[in-house]
N, C-alpha and C positions, 0 to 999 in steps of 0.2 A: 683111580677115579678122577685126578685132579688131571695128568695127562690127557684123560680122554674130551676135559671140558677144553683143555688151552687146546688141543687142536682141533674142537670143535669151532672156536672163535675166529678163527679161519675163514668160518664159512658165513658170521653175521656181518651185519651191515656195520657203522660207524658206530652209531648210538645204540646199538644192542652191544655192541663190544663193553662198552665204558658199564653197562649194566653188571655184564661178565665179568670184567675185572673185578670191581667191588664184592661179587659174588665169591669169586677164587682167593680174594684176599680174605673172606671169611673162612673158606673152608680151609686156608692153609694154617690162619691159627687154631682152628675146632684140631686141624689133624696133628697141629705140635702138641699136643695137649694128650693126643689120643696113645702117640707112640713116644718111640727113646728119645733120648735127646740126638744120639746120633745121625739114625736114620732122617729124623725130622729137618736138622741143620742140611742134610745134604737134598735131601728134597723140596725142602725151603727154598735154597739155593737156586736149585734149577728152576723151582716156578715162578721166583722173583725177578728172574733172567726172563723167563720167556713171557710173563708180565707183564714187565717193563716194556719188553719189543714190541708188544701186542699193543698194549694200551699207548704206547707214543703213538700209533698210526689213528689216532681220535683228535689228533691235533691236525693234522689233515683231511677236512672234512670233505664227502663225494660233493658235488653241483648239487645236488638237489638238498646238501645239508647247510646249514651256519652253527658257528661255534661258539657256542654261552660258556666261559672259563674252561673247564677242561674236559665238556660234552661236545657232543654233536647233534643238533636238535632237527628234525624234517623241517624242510620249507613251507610254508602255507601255498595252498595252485592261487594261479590266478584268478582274479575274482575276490580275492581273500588275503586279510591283511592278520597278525601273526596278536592275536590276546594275551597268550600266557608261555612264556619260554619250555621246553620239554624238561621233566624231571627226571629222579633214579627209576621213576614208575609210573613215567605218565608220558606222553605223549605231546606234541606243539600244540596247544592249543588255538584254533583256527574263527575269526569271525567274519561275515560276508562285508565287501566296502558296502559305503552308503551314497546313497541317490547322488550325484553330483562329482563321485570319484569314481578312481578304476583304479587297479593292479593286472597288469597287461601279463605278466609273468610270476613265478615262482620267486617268493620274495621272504626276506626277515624282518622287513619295515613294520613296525606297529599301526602304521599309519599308511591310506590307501593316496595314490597321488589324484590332485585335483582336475576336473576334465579342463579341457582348454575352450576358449571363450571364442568365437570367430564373432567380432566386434564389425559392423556395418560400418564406425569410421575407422577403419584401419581399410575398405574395402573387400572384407570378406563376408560370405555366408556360409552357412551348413551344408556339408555336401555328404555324412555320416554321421547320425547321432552316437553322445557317448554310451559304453556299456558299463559294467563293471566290469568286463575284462577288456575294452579297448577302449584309446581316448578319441574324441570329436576330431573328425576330419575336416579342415576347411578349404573352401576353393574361393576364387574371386569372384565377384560379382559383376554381373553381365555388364560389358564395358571396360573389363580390369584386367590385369596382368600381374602375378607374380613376381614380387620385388628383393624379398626374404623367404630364404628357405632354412628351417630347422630341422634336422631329423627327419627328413622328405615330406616336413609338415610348413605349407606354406603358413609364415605369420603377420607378410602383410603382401599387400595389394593397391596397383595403384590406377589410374585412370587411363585407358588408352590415347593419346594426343590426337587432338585433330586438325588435319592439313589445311591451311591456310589457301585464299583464294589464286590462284593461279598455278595449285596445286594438285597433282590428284591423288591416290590410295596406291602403290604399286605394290604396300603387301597390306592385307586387313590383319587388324590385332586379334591375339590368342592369350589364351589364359597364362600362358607361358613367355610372350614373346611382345612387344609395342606396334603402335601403328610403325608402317614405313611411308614416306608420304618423297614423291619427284617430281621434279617443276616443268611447265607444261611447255613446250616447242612452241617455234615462232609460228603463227596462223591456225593458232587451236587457242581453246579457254576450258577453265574450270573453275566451279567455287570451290574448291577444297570438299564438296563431299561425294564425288564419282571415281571410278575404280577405272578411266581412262580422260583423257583430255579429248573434247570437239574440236569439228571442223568448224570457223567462221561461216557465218552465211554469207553466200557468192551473190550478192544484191544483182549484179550485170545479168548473171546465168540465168536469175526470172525475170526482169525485164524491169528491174525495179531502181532507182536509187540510191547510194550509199548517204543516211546523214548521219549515221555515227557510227568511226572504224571502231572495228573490234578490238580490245585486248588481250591478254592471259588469263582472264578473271571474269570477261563481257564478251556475249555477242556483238558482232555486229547489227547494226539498226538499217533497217530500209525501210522505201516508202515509195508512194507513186511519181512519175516522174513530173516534172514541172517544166516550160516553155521558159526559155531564156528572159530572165528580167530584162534585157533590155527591150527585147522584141516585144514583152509587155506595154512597157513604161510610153515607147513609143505609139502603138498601138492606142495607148489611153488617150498622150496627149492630141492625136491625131483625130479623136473621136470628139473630145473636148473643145477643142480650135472649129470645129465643123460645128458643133451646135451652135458656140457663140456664135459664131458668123449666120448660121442660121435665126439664133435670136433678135442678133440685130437687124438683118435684113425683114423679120417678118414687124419688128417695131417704128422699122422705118416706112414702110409700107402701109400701117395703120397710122401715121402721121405722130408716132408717141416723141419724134424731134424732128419738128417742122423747118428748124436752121438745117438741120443737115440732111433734108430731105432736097431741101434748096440748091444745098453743093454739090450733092450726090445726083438731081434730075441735071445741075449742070453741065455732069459731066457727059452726058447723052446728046 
């Protein structure tokens, strides 16, 4: 009978062995009891041998077990963090995490780990609420990039850079990756926030004025064109000289200076 349990025990798992064992050490002393001393010492023998062999494989416990002194206890699943250690007669006892934690896997922790916080000033938000069996996923917030990565779980985030005037975008930023920003060639402009650099406006080409060159950063300015100040200037004095002259003449002619109406008829 006792042969037929030890190479029964062959066939249990970790923690049903260690039950066994304890079992066979009972019946081997129920059977020294029952028979000679002979017989009993040599059958002793051999079941304390294959016993022994049996019961050391509980100190190597499968994956799915952990080892409490010299058991093997099931793991609690996922979802579930470990209440009460397993007994000679009982079983791991299992309780579900609570609101705010997870056990992503098959575990011995009495305790369920905490979900992870995707914090707005670190630049993240929720891209996966937590469960009990998996933790909060975060991604960066619109604008951000990926700066820290833990466990393929981004844990912070930072602001994409923005290119400067004379600039433009030659890559836009990704959740993964910053702005790229390249400085704009001679006879183009940008302010830093276009995905190419312009052309100057060609004032000549409409028929227009240049009054202020363009830079990197600024259009050029046009406007309508203007007559040469000096042709002006002359123009005015020219208009000016003519009225006087018309003024005085028509004052001398009303007698408004009768001396110099005198010198002036003289000279006729």
């Amino acid at each position: 009978m006792l042969q037929e349990d030890a190479v029964l025990m062959f066939k249990l798992t970790s923690s049903q062995i260690s039950l066994r064992c304890l079992q066979l050490k009972k019946k081997m002393f129920l059977l020294y009891d029952k028979t000679s001393r002979r017989t009993s010492l040599r059958t002793s023998a051999c079941l304390i041998i294959v016993i022994k062999v049996l019961c050391c494989q509980t100190l190597t416990c499968r994956p799915e077990e952990y080892q409490i002194d010299n058991k093997c206890c099931p793991m609690c699943p996922p979802g579930k963090r470990v209440k009460t250690d397993c007994a000679e007669f009982r079983y791991t006892s299992c309780r579900p995490c609570t609101s705010g934690t997870y056990m992503d896997k098959a575990t011995a922790r009495t305790e369920c780990f905490p979900c992870t916080n995707c914090d707005a000033g670190s630049g993240l938000k929720v891209k996966r609420s937590c469960t009990t069996i998996s933790d909060t996923v975060c991604e960066p917030l619109e604008g951000f990039f990926c700066i820290n990565i833990i466990k393929d779980q981004c844990v912070a985030a930072q602001k994409h850079k923005d290119c400067d005037p004379g600039q433009y975008i030659k890559e836009k930023g990704t959740s993964s990756s910053d702005t790229v920003c390249s400085d704009c060639s001679d006879g183009t402009f940008s302010n830093g926030t276009s995905t190419s650099c312009h052309q100057h406006t060609q004032c000549e080409s409409m028929n227009l004025q240049l009054i202020t060159a363009g830079t990197k950063s600024t259009d050029a300015v046009c406007g309508e064109k203007n007559l040469n100040v000096g042709v002006i200037i002359s123009i005015i004095s020219l208009v000016v000289l003519i009225t006087v002259i018309v003024v005085v003449l028509y004052c001398i002619k009303r007698n408004f200076f009768p001396g110099a109406a005198r010198i002036t008829w003289s000279f006729y």
